[in-house]
Backbone bond lengths (Angstrom), bond angles and torsions (degrees), N, CA, C in turn:
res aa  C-N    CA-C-N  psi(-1)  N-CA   C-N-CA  omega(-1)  CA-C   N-CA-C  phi
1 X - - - 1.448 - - 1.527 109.81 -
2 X 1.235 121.04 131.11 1.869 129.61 -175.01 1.708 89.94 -88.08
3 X 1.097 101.91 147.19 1.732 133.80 -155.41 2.131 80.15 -115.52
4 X 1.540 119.97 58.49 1.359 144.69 140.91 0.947 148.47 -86.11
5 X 1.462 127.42 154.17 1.741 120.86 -176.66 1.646 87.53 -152.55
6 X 1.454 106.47 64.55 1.393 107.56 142.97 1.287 144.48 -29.72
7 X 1.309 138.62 146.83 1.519 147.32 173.08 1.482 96.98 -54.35
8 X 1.199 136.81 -50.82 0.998 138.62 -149.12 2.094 102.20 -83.68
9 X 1.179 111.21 -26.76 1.851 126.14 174.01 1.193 102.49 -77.45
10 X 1.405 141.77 -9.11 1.245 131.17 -157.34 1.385 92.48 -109.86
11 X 1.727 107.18 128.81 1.586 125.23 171.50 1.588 109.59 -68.21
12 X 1.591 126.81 100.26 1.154 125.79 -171.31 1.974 113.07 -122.83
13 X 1.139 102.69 -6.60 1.229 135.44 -159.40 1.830 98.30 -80.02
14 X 1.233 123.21 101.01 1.523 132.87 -173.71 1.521 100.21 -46.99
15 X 2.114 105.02 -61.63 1.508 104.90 -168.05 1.444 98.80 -53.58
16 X 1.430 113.37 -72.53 1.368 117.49 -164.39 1.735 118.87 -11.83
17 X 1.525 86.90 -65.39 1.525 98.26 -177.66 1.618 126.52 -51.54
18 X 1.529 91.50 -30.90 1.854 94.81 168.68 1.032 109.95 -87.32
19 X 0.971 131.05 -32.83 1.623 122.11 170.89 1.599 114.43 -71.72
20 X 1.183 110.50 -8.17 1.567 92.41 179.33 2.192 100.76 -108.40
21 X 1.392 103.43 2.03 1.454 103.65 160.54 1.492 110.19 -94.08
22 X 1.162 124.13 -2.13 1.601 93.45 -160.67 1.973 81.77 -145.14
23 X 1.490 119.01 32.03 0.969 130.79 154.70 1.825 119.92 -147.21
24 X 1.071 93.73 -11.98 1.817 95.09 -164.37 1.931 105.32 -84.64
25 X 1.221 101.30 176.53 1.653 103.22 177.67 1.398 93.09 -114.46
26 X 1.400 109.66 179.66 1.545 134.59 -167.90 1.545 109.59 -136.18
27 X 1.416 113.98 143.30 1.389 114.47 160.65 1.448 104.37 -133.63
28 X 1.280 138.57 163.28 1.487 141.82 -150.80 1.459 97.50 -137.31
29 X 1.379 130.57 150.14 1.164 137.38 151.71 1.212 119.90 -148.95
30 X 1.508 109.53 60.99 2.202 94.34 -163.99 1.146 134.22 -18.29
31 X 1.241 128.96 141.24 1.538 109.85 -8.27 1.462 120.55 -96.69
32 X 1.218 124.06 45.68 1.350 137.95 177.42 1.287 125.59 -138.66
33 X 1.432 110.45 129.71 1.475 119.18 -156.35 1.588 97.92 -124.40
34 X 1.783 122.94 118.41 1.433 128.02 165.74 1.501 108.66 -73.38
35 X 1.166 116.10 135.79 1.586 118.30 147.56 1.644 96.26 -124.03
36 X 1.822 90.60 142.24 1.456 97.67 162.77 1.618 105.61 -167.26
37 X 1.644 108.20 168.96 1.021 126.03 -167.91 1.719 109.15 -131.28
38 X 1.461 104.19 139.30 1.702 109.40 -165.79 2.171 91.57 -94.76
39 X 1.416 113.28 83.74 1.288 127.62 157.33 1.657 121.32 -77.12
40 X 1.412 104.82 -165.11 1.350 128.22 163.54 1.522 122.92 -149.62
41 X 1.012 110.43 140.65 1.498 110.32 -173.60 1.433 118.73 -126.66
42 X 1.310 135.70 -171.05 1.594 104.40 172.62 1.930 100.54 -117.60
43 X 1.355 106.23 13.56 1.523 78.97 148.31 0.881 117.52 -118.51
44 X 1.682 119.88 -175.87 1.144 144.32 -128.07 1.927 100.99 -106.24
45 X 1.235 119.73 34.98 1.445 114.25 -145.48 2.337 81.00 -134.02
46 X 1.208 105.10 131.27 1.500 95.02 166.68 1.420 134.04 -78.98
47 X 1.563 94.35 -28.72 1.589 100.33 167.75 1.797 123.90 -91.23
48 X 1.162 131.30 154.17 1.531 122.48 135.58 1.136 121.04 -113.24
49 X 1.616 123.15 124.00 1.707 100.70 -175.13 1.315 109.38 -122.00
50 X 0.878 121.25 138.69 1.759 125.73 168.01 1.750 113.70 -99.63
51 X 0.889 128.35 166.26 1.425 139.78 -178.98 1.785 121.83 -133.39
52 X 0.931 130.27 145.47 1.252 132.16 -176.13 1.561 127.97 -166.87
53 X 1.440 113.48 147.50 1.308 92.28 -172.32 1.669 86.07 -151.66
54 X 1.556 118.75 138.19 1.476 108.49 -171.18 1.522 116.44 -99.36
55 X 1.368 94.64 163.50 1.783 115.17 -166.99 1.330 111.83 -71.98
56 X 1.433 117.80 -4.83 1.288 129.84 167.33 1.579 128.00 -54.71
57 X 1.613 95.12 -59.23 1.529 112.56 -171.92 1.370 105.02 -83.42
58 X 1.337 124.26 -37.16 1.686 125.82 -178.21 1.884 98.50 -132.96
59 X 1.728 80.61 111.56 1.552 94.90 174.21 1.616 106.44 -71.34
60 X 1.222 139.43 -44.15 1.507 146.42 -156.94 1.525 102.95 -86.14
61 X 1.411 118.73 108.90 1.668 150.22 -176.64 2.081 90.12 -47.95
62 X 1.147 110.22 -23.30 1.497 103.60 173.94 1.506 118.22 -92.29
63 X 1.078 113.45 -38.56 1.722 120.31 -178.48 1.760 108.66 -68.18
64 X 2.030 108.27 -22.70 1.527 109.23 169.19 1.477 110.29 -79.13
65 X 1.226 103.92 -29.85 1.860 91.28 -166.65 1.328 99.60 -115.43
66 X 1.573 133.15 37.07 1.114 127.32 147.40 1.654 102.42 -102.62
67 X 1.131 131.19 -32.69 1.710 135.25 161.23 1.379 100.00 -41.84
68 X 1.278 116.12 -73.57 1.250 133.06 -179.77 1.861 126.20 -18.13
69 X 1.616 84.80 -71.91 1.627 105.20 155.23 1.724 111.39 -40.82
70 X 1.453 96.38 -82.18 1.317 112.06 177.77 2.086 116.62 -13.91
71 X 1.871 104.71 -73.44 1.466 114.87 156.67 1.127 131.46 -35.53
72 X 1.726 114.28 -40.82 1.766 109.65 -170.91 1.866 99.83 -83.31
73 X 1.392 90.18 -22.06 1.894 96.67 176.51 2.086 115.58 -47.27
74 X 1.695 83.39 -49.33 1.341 106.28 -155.18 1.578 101.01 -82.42
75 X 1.111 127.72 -33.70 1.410 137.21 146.46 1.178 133.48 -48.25
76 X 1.592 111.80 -38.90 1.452 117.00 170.21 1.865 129.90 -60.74
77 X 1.697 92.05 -37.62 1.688 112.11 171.32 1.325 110.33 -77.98
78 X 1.382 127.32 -46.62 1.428 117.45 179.32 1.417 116.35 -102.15
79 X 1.321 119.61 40.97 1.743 117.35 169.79 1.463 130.00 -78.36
80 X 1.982 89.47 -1.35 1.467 122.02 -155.09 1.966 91.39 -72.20
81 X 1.310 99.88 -32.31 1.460 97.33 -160.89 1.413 110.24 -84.78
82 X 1.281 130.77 -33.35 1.374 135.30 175.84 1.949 93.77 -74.86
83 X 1.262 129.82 -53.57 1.517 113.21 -166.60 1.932 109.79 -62.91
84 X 0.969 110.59 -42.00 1.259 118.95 176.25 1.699 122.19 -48.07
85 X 1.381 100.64 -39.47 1.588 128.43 163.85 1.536 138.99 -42.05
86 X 1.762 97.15 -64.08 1.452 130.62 -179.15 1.028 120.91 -80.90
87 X 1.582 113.69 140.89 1.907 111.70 161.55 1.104 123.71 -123.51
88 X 1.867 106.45 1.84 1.856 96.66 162.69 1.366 99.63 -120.39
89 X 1.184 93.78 -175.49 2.101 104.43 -174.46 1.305 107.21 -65.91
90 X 1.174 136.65 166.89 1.758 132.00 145.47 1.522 102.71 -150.37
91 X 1.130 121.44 156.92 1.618 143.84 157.24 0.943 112.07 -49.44
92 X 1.020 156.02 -173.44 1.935 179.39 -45.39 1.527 118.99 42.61
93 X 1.384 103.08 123.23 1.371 101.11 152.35 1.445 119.17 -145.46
94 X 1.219 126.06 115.07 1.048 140.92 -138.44 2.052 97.32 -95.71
95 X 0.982 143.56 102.52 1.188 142.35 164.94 1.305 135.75 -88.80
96 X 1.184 134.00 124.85 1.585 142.03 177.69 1.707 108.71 -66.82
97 X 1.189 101.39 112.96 1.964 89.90 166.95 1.501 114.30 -125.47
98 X 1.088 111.56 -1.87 1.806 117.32 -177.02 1.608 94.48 -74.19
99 X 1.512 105.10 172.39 1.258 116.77 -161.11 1.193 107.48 -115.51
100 X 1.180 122.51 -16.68 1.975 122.27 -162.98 2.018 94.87 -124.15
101 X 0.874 93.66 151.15 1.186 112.06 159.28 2.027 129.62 -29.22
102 X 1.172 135.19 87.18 1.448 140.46 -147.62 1.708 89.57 -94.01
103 X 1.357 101.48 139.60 1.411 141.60 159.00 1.698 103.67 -50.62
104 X 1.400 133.73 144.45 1.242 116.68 169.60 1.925 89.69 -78.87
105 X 0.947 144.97 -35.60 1.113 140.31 175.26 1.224 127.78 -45.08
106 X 1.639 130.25 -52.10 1.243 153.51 132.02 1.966 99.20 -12.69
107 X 1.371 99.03 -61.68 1.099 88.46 -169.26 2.304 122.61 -77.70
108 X 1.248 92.16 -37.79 1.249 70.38 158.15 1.211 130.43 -67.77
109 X 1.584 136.56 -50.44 0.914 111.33 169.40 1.623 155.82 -56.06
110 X 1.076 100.78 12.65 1.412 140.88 -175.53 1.742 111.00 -95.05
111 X 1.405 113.85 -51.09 1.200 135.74 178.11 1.525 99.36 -61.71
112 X 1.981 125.51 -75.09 1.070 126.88 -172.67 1.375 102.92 -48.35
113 X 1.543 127.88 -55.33 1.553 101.04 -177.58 1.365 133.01 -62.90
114 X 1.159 116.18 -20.51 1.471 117.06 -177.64 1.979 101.39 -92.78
115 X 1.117 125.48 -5.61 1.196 110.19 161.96 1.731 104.92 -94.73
116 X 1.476 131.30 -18.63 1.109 109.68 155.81 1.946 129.68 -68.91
117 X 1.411 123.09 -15.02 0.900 115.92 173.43 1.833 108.84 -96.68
118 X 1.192 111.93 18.04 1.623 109.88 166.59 1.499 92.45 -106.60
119 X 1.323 117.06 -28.29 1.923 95.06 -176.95 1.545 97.92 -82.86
120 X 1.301 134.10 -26.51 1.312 108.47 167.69 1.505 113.95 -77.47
121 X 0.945 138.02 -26.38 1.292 117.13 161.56 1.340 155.51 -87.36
122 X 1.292 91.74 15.24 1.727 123.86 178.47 1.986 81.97 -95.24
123 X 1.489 115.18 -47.67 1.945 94.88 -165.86 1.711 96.75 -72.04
124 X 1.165 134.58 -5.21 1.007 131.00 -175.29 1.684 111.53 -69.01
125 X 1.525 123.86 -57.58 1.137 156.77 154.98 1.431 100.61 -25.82
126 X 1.254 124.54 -68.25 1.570 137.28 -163.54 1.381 107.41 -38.02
């Protein structure tokens, strides 16, 4: 598996995205919270992920898209564990809710746990 975040992984899709808020579930791991939805898409890729972090907690357009960066980083190295996992497609959207400024460290470890509590709760579902 290539350690990528293709054009083609990236949640860009308007419907998608409303449909995967106002249908999808959530798992939390401060300071990062997954929502996602078990779709299909027509490419060939299992994940789509989007990233986000709101204008609420960090007013300055740099302090969002250096988090931002930071998340798609921390996602990019450990995506290994959710693709390895899965056998249908799903959405991602990855959300910021902490208040201060995150560690890229903070943040992976944050990431690995909350993708371990979506693979247990996807076998839960099964």
């Amino acid at each position: 598996m290539k350690f990528t975040y293709n054009k083609s992984e990236k949640l860009k899709s308007e419907k998608l995205i409303t449909k995967l808020f106002t249908e999808g579930e959530s798992v939390s791991a401060y300071p990062l919270r997954l929502v996602y939805l078990e779709t299909t898409h027509t490419e060939a890729v299992p994940l789509k992920t989007g990233v986000s972090v709101p204008k609420r907690n960090f007013k300055k357009a740099v302090d969002r898209i250096r988090i931002k960066r930071v998340m798609r980083e921390a996602y990019r190295l450990n995506k290994y564990m959710v693709f390895n996992n899965i056998s249908t497609q799903f959405a991602f959207m990855i959300l910021y809710v902490g208040k201060e400024k995150p560690s890229y460290s903070e943040l992976e470890k944050a990431t690995k746990k909350m993708f371990n509590k979506f693979l247990i709760k996807i076998a839960e579902n099964k």
